[in-house]
N, C-alpha and C positions, 0 to 999 in steps of 0.2 A: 958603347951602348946602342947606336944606330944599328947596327950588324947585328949585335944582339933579338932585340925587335926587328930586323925583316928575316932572318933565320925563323923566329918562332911563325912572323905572318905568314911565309912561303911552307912552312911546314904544317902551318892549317888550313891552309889554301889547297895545299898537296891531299893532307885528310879528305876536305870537306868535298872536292872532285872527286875521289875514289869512294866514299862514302856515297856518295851522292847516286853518282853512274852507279853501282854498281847494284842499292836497293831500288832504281829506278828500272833499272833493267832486267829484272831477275825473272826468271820465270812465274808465271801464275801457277800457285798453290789452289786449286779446289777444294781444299778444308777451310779456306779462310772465307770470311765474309767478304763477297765481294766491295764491300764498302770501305769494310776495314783496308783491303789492297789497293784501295783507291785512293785511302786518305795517305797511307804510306807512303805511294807512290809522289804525290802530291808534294808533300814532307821534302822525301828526297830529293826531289826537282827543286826546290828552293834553299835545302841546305848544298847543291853542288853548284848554285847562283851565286850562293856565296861564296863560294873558291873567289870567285871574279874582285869580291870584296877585299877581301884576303890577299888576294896578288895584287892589287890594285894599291893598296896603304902599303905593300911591301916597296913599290918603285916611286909613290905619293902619299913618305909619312907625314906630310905639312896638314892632309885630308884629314883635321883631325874629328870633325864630327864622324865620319864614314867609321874610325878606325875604333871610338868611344864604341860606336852604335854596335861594331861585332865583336867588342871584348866584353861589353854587356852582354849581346847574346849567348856569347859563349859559358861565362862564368851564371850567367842564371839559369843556362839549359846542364850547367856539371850539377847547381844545386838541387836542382829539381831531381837529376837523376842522382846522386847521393840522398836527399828523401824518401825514393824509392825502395832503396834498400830495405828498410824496414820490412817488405816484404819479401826479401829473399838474399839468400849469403851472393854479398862479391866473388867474382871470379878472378883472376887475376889482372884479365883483359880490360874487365871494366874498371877494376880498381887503378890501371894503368891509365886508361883512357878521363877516367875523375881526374887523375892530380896531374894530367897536361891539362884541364879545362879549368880547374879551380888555385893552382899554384903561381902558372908564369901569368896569368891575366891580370891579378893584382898588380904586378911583379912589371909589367910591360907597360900599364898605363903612370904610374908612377915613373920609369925613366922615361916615357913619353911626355909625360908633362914637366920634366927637368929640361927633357932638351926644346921643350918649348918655351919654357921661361928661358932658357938659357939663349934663348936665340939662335940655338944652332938647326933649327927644322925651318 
């Protein structure tokens, strides 16, 4: 189960880096509001902070508020953008991207808290 949980942590840790970096660094768009590129920007800078969260519960899964606090994040930022839909068809990428955010999060905190009752973390 342990391998299990830090394969998915280091794999959104992985995400949340290259997500991160890469809307943080994009070139500036002149169509957009420069507010709106700012807040983005903004956005992106704290979700590639979270890598660090992410890598961090992956080598210190004992951390368990740190690890509650971004499988929360995670699954209520998939719900929200699953809400979203409503206003426009999934793509593939995002319908890929919902059910890594709303499947194994359930899925992770549950054997997390076996191997914590279990004693083994």
């Amino acid at each position: 189960m342990l391998i299990f949980i830090r394969t998915f942590l280091v794999l959104y840790g992985a995400i949340a880096l290259a997500t991160g970096v890469h809307a943080a660094t994009r070139a500036y768009d002149p169509a957009m509001v420069p507010m709106a590129d700012n807040s983005q920007r903004f956005v992106a800078a704290i979700w590639a902070c979270m890598s660090l969260g992410f890598l961090y519960t992956a080598w210190n899964p004992s951390s368990t508020e740190l690890f509650r606090f971004l499988l929360i994040a995670l699954f209520i930022g998939g719900v929200v953008r699953a809400a979203a839909l409503v206003h426009y068809p999934p793509s593939p990428a995002i319908m890929a991207v919902l059910l890594l955010e709303l499947i194994p999060t359930p899925i992770l905190w549950w054997m997390h808290a076996r191997l914590l009752s279990g004693g083994a973390l």
